[in-house]
C-alpha positions as CSV (number, residue, x, y, z in Angstrom):
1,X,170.9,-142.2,211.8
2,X,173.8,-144.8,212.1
3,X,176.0,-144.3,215.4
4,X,179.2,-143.2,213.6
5,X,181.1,-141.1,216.8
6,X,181.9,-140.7,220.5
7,X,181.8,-136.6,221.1
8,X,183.3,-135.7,224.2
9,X,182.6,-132.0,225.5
10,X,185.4,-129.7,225.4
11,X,183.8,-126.4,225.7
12,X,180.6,-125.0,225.7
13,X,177.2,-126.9,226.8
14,X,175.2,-129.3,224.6
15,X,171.7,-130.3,225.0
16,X,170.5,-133.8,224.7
17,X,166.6,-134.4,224.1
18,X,165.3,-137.8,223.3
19,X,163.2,-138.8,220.3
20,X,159.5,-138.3,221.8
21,X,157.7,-141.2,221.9
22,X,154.1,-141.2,223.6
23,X,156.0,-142.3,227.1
24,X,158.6,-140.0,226.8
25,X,156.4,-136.8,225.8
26,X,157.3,-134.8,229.4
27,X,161.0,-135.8,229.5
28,X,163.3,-132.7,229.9
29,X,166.1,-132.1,227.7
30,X,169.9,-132.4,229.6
31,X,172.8,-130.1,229.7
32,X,176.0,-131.8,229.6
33,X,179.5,-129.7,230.1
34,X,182.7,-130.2,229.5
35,X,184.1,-133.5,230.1
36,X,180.9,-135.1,229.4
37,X,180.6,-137.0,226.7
38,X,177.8,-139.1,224.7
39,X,176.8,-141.1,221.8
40,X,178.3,-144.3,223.6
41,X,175.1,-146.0,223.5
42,X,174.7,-146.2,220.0
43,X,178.0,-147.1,219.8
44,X,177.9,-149.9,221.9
45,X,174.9,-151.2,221.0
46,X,175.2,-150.7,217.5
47,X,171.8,-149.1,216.5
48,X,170.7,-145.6,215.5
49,X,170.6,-142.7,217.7
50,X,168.0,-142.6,220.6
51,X,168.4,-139.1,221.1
52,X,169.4,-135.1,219.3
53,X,172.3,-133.3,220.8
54,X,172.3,-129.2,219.7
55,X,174.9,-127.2,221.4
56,X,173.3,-125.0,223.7
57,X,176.4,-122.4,224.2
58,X,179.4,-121.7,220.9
59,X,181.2,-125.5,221.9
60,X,183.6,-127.6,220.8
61,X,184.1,-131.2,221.2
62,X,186.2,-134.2,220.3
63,X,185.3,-136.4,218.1
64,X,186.6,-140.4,218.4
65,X,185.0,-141.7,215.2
66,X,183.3,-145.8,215.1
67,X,186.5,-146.9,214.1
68,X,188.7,-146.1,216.9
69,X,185.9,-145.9,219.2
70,X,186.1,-149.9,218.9
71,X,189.8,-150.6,219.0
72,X,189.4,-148.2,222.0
73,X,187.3,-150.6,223.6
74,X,190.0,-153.8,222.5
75,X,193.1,-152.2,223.7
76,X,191.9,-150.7,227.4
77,X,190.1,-152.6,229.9
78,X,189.3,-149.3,231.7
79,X,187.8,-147.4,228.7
80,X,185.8,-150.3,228.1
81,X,184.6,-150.7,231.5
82,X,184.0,-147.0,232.0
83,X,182.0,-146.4,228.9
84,X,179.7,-149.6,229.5
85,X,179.1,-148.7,233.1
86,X,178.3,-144.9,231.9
87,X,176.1,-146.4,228.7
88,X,174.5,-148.8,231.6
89,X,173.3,-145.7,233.9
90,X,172.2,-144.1,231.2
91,X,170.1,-146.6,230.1
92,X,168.3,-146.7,233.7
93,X,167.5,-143.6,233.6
94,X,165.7,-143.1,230.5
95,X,163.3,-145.8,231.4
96,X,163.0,-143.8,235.0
C-alpha cells in the first residue's frame, strides 16, 4: 500500500521483514527499538511499501502522518538531511 506515515518507536520492539522476492528469499527480519524509526523510504520516494513491520513486543509508536512528514522536510534542513541520509543507508543495505 501507499506510504501514508513516519512511525517512530517509543516502546516496545518492531520487526521489519521485506516483501520476498526470489533475491531476497534468505534475508532476516530486523528488530528495531525505541528511537528507531521507519517508513521514511516510502515516504521519500513516494511509492508503496518495500517492507511489513509487526510489533514484536506490546509497543507504541508515533505516528508523523504524509502530511506533516513533508512540511517536516520544508521547514528543517536537519530533519531533511537526517532522514535522507538514514533512507540512503538503508537502501545500501537491502541490496547487500
Amino acid at each position: 500500500e501507499q506510504a501514508r506515515a513516519l512511525f517512530i518507536i517509543y516502546r516496545g520492539k518492531v520487526q521489519i521483514t521485506l516483501k520476498r522476492t526470489w533475491l531476497r528469499f534468505f534475508r532476516r527480519p530486523v528488530r528495531l527499538e525505541p528511537g528507531n524509526l521507519f517508513g521514511e523510504m516510502a515516504l521519500l520516494e513516494e511509492r508503496t511499501h518495500s517492507a511489513h513491520a509487526v510489533t514484536a513486543t506490546p509497543s507504541q509508536l508515533f505516528v508523523l502522518l504524509k502530511p506533516d512528514f513533508q512540511v517536516l522536510l520544508k521547514r528543517s534542513p536537519s530533519f531533511s538531511e537526517n532522514v535522507r541520509w538514514l533512507a540512503s543507508r538503508r537502501q545500501f543495505e537491502d541490496r547487500l
